[in-house]
C-alpha positions as CSV (number, residue, x, y, z in Angstrom):
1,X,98.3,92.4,97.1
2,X,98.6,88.4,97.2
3,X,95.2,86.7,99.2
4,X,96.3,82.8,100.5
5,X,93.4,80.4,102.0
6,X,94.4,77.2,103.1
7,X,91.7,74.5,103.5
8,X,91.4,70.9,104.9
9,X,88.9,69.0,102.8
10,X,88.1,68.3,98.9
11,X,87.7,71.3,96.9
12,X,84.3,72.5,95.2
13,X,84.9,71.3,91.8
14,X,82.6,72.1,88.4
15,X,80.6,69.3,87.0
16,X,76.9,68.7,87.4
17,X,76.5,66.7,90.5
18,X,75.4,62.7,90.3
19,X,72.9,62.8,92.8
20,X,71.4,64.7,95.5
21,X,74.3,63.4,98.4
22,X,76.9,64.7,95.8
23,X,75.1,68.1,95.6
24,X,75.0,68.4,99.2
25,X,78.9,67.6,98.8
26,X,79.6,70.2,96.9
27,X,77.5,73.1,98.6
28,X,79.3,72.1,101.8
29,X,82.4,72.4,100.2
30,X,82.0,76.2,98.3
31,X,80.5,77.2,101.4
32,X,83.3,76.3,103.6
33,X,86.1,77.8,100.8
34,X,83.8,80.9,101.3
35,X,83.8,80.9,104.7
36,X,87.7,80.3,104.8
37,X,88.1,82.8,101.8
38,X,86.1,85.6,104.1
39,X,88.5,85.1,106.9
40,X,91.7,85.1,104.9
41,X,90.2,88.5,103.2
42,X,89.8,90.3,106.4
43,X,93.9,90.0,106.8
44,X,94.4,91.9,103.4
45,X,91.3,94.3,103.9
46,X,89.4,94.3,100.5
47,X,89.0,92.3,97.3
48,X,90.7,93.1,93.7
49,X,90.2,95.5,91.8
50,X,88.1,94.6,88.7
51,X,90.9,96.0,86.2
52,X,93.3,93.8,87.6
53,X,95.2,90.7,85.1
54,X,95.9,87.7,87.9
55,X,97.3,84.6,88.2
56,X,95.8,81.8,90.4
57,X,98.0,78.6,91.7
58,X,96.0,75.9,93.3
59,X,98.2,73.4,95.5
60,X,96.2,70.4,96.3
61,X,97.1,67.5,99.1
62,X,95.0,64.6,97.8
63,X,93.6,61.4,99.6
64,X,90.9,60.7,97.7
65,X,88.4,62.6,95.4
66,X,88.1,61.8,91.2
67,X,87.6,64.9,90.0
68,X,90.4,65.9,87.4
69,X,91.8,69.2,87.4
70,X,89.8,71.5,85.4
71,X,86.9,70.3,87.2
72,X,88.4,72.0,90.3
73,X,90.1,74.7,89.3
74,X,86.5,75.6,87.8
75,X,85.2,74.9,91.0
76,X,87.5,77.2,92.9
77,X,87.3,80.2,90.4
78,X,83.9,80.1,90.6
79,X,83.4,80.0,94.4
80,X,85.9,83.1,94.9
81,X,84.2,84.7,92.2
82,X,82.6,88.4,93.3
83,X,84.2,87.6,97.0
84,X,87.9,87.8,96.1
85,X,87.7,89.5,92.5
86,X,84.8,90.6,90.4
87,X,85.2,88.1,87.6
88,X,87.1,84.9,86.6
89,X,87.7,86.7,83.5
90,X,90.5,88.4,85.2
91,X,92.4,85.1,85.7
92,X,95.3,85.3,83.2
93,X,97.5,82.8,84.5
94,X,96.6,79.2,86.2
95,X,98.6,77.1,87.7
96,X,97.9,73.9,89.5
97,X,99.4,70.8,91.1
98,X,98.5,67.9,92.8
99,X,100.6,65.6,95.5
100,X,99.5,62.2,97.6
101,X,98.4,63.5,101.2
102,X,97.2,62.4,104.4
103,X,94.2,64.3,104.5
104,X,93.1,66.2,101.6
105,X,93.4,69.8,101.9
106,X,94.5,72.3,99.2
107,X,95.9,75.6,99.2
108,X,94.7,79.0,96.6
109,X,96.9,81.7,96.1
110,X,95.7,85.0,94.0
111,X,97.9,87.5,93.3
112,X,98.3,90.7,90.2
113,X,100.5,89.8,87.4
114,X,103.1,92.0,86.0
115,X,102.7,94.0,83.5
């Protein structure tokens, strides 16, 4: 099973928030990988199993933004966290890149490792 979500906008990202705009910011921006996340599940039918070992590549487009990258990918495992697999605890492997965009918008992919 491989889930894909893509979405336009900054990601949710993991670091306490400056000040109550920023927190607003940032609940907009789970809610809408959520959102996204519950649509792209309904195409593959049901979440991961909680045995499962998986890997988790992050493709971001980026126009503006300061968090760094472990502040997102944090933000991102969290979010899809109980939606599509029980725990981040099952992420084995993490991979992430970052490119100049347009727009920002970023792209998650989950999928079981071998093995």
């Amino acid at each position: 099973m491989v889930f894909v979500v893509e979405v336009r906008g900054i990601p949710p990202y993991k670091q306490a928030p400056a000040d109550v705009s920023e927190r607003r910011n940032q609940q907009e921006r789970k809610a809408i990988l959520k959102h996204q996340s519950e649509e792209a599940l309904r195409g593959i039918g049901a979440k991961f199993d909680k045995d499962e070992r998986l890997g988790i590549w992050v493709s971001y487009r980026r126009k503006k933004g300061r968090a760094d990258a472990a502040n997102i990918i944090g933000g991102i495992a969290d979010t899809l966290q109980g939606l599509v697999y029980s725990n981040d605890h099952q992420l084995r492997q993490i991979h992430y890149e970052e490119q100049p965009g347009e727009v920002d918008g970023y792209t998650v992919k989950v999928s079981v490792l071998d093995g």
